[in-house]
Backbone as XML, in Angstrom:
<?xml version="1.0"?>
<chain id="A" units="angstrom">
  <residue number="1" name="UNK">
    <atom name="N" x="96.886" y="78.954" z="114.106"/>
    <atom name="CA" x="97.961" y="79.906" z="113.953"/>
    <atom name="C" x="98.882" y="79.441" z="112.819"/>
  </residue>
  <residue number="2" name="UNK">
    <atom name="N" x="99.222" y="80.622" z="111.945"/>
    <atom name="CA" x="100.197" y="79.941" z="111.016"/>
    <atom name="C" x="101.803" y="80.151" z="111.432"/>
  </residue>
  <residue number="3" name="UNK">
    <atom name="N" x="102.464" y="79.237" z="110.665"/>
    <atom name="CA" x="103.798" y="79.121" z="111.086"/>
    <atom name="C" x="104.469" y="80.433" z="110.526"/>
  </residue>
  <residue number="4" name="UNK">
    <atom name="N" x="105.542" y="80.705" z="111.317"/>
    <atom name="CA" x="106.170" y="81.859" z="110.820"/>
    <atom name="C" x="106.513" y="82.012" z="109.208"/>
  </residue>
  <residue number="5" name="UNK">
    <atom name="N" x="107.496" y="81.129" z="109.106"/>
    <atom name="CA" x="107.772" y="81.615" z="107.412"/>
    <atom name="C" x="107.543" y="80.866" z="106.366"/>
  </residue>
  <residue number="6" name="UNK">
    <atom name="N" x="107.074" y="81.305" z="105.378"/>
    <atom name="CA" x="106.185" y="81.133" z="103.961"/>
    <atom name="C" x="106.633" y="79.723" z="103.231"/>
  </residue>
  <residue number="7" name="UNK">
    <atom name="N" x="107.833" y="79.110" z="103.589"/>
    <atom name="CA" x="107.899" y="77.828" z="103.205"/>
    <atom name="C" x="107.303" y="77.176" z="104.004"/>
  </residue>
  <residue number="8" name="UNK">
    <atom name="N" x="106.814" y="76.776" z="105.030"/>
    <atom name="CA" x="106.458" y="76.583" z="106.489"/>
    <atom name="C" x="104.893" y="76.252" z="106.026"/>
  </residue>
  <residue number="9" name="UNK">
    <atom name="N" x="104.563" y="78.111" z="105.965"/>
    <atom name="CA" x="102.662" y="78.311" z="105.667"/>
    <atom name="C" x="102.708" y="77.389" z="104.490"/>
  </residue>
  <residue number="10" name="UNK">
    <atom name="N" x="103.406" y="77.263" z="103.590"/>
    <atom name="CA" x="103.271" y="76.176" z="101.919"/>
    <atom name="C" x="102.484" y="74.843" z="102.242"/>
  </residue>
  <residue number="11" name="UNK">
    <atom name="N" x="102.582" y="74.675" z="103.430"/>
    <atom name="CA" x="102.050" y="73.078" z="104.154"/>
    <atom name="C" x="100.932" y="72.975" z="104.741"/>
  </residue>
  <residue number="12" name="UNK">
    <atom name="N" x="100.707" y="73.788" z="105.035"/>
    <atom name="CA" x="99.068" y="74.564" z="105.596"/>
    <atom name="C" x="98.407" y="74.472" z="104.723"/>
  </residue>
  <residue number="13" name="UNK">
    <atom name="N" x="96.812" y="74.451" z="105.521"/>
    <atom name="CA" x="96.089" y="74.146" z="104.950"/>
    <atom name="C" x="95.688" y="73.822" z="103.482"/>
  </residue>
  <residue number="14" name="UNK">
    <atom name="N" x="94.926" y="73.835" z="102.510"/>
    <atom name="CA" x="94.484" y="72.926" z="101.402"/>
    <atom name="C" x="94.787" y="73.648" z="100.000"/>
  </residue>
  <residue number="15" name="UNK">
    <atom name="N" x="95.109" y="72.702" z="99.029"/>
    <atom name="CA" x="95.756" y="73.003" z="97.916"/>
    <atom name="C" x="94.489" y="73.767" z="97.057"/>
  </residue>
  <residue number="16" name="UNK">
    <atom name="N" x="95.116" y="74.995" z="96.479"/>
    <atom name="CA" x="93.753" y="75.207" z="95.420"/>
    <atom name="C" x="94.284" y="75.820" z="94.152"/>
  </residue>
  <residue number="17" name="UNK">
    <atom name="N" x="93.796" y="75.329" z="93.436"/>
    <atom name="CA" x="94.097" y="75.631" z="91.908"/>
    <atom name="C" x="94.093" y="76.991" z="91.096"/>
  </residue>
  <residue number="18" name="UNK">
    <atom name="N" x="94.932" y="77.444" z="90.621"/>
    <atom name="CA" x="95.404" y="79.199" z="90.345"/>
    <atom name="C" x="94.050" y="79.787" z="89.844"/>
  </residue>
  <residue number="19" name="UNK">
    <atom name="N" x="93.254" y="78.981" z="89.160"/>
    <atom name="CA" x="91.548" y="79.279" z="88.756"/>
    <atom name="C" x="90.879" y="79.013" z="89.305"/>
  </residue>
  <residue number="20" name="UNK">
    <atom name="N" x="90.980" y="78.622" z="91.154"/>
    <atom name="CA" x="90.109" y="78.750" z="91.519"/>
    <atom name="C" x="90.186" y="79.958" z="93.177"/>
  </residue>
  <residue number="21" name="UNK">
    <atom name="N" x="91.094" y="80.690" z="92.993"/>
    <atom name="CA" x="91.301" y="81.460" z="93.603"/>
    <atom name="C" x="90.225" y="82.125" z="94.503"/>
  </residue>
  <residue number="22" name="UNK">
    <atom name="N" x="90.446" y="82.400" z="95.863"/>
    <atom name="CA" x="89.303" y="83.287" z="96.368"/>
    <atom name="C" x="90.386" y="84.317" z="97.265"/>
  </residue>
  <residue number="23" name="UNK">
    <atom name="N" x="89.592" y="85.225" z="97.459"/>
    <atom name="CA" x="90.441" y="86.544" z="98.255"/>
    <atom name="C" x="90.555" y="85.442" z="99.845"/>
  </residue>
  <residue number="24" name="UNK">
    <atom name="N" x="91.679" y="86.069" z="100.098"/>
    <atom name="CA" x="91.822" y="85.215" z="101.384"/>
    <atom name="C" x="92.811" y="84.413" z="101.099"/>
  </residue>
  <residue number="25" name="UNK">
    <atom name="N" x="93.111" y="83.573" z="100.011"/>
    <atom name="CA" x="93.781" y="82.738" z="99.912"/>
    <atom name="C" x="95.398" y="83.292" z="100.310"/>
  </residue>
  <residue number="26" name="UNK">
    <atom name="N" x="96.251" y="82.069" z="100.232"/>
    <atom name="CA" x="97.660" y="82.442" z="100.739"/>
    <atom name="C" x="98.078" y="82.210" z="98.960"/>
  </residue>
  <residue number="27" name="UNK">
    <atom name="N" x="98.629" y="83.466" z="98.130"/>
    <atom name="CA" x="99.486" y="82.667" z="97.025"/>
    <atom name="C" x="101.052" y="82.624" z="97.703"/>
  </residue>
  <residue number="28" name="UNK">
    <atom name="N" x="101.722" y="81.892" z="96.669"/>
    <atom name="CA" x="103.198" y="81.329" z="97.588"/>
    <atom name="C" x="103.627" y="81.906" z="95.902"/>
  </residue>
  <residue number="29" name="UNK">
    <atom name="N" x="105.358" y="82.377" z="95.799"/>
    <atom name="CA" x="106.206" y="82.523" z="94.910"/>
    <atom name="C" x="107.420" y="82.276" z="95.488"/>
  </residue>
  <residue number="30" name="UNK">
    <atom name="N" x="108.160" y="82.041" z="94.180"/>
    <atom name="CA" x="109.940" y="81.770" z="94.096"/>
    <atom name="C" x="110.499" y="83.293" z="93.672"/>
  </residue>
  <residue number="31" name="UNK">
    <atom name="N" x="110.761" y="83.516" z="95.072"/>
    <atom name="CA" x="111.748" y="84.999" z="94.837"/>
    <atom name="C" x="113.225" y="85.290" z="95.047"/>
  </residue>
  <residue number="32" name="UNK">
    <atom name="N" x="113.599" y="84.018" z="95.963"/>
    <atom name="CA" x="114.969" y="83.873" z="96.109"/>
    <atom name="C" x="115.417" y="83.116" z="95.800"/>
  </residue>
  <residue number="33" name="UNK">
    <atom name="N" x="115.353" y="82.122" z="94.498"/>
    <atom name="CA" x="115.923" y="80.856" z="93.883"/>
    <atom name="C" x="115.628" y="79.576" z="95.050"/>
  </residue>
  <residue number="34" name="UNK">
    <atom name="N" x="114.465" y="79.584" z="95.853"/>
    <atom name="CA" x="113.646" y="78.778" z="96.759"/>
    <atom name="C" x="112.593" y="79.042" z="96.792"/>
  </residue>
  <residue number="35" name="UNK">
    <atom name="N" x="112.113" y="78.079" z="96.010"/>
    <atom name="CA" x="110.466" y="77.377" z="96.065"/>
    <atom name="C" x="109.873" y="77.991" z="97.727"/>
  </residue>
  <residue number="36" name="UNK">
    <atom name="N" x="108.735" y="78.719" z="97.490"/>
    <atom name="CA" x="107.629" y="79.174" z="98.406"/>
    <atom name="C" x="108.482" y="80.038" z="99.559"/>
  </residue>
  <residue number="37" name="UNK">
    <atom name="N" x="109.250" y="80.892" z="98.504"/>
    <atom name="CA" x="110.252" y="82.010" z="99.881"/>
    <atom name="C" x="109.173" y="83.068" z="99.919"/>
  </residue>
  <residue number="38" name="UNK">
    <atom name="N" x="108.460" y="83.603" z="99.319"/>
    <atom name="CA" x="107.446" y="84.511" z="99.328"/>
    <atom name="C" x="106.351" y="84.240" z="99.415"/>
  </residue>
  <residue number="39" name="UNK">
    <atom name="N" x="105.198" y="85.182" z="100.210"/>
    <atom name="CA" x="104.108" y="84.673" z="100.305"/>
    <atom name="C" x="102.862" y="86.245" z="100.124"/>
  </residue>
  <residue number="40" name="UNK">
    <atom name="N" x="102.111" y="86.358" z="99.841"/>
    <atom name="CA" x="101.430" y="87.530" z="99.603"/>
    <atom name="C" x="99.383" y="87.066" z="99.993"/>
  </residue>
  <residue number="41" name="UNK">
    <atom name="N" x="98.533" y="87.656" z="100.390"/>
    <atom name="CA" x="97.265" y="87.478" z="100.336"/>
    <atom name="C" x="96.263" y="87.741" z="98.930"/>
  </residue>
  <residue number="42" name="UNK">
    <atom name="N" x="95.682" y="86.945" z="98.550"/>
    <atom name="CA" x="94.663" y="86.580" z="97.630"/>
    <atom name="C" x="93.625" y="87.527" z="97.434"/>
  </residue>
  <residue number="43" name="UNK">
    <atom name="N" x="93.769" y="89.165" z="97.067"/>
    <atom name="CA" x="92.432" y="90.013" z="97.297"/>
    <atom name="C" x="91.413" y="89.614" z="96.206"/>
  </residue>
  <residue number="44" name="UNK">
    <atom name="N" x="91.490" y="89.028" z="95.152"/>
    <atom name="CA" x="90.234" y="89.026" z="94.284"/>
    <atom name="C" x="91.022" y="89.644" z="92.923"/>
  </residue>
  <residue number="45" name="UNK">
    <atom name="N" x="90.486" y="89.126" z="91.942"/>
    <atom name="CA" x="90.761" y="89.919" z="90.605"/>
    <atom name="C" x="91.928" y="89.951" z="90.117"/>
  </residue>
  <residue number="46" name="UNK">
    <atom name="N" x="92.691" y="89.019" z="90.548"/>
    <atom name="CA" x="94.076" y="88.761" z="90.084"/>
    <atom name="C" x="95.352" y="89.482" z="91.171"/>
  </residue>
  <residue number="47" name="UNK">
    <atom name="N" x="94.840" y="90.341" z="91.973"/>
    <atom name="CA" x="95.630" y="91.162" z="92.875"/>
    <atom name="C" x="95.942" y="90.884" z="94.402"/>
  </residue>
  <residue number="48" name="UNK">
    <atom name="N" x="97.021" y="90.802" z="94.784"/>
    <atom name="CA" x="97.554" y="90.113" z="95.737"/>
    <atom name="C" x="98.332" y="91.511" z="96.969"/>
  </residue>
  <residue number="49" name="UNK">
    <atom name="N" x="98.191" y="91.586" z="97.677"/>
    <atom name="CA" x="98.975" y="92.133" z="98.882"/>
    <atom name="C" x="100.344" y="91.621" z="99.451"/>
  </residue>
  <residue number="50" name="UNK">
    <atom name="N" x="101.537" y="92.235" z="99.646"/>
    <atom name="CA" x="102.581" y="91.709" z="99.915"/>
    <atom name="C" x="103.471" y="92.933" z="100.465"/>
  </residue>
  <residue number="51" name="UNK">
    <atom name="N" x="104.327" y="92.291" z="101.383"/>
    <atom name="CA" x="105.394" y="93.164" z="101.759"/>
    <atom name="C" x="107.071" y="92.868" z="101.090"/>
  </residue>
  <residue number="52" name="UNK">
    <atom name="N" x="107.237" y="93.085" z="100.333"/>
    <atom name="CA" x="108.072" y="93.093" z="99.069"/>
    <atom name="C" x="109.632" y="92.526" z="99.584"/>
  </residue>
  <residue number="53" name="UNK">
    <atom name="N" x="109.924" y="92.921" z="101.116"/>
    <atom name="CA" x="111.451" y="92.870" z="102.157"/>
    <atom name="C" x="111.016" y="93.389" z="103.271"/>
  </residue>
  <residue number="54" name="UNK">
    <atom name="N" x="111.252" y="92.645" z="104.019"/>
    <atom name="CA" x="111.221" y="93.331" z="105.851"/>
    <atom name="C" x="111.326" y="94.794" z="105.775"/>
  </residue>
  <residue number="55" name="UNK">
    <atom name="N" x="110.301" y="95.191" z="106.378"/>
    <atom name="CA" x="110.464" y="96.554" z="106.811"/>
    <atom name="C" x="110.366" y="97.032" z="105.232"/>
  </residue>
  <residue number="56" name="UNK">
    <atom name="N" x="109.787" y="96.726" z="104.187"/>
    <atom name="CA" x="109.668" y="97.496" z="102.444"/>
    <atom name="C" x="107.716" y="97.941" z="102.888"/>
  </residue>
  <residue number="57" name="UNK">
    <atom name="N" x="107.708" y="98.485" z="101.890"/>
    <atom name="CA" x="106.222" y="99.326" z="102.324"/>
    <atom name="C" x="105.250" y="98.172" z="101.778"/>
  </residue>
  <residue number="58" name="UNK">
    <atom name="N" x="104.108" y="97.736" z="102.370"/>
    <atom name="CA" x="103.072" y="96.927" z="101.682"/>
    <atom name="C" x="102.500" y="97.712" z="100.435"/>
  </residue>
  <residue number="59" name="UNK">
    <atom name="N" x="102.050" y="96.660" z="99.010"/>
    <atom name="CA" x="101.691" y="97.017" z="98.275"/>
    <atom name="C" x="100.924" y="95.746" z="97.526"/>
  </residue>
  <residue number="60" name="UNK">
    <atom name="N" x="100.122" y="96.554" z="96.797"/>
    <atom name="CA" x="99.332" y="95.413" z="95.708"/>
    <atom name="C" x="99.805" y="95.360" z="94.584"/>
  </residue>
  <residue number="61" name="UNK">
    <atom name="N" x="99.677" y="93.998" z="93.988"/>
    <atom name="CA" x="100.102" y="93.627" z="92.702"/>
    <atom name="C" x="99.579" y="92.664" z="92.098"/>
  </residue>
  <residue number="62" name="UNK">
    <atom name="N" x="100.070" y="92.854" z="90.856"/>
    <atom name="CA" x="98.845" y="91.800" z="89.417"/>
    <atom name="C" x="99.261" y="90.615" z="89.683"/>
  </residue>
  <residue number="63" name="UNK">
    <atom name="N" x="99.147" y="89.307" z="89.683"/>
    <atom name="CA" x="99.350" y="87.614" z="89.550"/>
    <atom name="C" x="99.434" y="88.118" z="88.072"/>
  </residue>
  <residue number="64" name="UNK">
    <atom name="N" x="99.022" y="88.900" z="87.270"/>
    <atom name="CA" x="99.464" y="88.189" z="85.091"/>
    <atom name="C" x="100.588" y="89.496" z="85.251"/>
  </residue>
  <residue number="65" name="UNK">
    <atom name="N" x="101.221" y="89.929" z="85.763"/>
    <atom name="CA" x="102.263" y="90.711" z="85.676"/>
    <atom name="C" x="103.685" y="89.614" z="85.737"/>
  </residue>
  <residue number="66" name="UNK">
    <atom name="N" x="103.845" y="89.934" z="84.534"/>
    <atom name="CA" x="105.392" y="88.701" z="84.101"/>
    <atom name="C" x="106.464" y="87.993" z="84.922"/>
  </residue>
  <residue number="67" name="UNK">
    <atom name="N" x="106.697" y="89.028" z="86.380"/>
    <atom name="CA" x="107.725" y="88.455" z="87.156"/>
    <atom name="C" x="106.937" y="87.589" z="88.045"/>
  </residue>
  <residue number="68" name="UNK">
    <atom name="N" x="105.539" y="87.958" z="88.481"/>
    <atom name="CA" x="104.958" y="87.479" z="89.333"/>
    <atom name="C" x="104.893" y="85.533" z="88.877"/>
  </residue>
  <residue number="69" name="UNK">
    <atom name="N" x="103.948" y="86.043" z="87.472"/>
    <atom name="CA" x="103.621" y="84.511" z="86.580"/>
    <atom name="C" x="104.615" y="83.925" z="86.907"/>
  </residue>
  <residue number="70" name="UNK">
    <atom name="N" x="105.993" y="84.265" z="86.523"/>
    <atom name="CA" x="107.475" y="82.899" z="86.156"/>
    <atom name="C" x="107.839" y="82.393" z="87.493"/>
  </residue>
  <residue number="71" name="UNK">
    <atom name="N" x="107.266" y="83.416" z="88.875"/>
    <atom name="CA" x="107.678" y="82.965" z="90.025"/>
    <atom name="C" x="106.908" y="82.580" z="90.928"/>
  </residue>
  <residue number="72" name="UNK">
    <atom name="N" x="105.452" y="82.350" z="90.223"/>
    <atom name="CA" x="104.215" y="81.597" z="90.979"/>
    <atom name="C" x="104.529" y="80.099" z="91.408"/>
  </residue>
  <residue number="73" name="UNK">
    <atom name="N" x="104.574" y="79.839" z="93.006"/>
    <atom name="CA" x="104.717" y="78.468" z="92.965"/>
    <atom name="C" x="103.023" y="78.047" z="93.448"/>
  </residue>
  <residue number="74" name="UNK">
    <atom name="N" x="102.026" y="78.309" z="93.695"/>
    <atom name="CA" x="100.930" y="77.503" z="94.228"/>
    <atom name="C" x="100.134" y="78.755" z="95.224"/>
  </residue>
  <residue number="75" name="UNK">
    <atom name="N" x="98.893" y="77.507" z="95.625"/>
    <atom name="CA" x="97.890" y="78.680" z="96.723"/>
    <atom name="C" x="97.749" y="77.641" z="97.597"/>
  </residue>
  <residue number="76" name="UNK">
    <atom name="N" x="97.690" y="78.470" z="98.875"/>
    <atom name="CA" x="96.734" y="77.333" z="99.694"/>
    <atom name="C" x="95.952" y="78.127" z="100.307"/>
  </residue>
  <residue number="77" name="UNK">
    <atom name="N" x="94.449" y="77.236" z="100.850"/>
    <atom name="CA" x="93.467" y="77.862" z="101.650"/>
    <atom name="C" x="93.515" y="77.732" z="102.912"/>
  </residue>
  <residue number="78" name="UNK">
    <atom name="N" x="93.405" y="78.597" z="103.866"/>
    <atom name="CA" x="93.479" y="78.473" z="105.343"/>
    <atom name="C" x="92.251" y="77.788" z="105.830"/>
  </residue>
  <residue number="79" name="UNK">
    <atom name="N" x="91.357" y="77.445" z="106.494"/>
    <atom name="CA" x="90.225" y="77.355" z="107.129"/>
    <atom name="C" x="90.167" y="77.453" z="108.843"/>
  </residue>
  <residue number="80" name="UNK">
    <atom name="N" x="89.577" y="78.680" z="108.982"/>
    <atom name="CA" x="89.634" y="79.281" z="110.054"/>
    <atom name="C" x="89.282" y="77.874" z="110.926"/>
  </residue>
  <residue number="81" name="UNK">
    <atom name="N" x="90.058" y="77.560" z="112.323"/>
    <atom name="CA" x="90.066" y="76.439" z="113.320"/>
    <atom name="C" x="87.983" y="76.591" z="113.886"/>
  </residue>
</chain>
């Protein structure tokens, strides 16, 4: 089970490198001037799933889209127990 919030999941499971991405993965970003406040899912092809603010509508978005890049902090991989 992962921990509730996205600085938390940052500690979970295993570090993986922005090129070596697989869908599934957890990416982590800096959205509130704190390292790994955001967290979104890894679909493939540069595009990530996220809910933007509590209760904001889920949507997909680019990882090479400019705000995303400057506020990428890392990925980690889960491995199912």
């Amino acid at each position: 089970m992962l921990p509730r919030s996205s600085k938390e999941m940052s500690k979970s499971g295993e570090f993986v490198a922005k090129d070596e991405l697989r869908p599934g993965d957890l990416v982590f970003f800096n959205t509130m001037r704190s390292a790994f406040s955001h967290v979104g899912i890894y679909l493939g092809d540069n595009q990530f799933v996220h809910a933007p603010r509590a209760g904001g509508r889920v949507r997909i978005e680019d990882l090479r889209e400019s705000y995303w890049i400057k506020r990428f902090n890392g990925a980690r991989r889960i491995n199912p127990a």
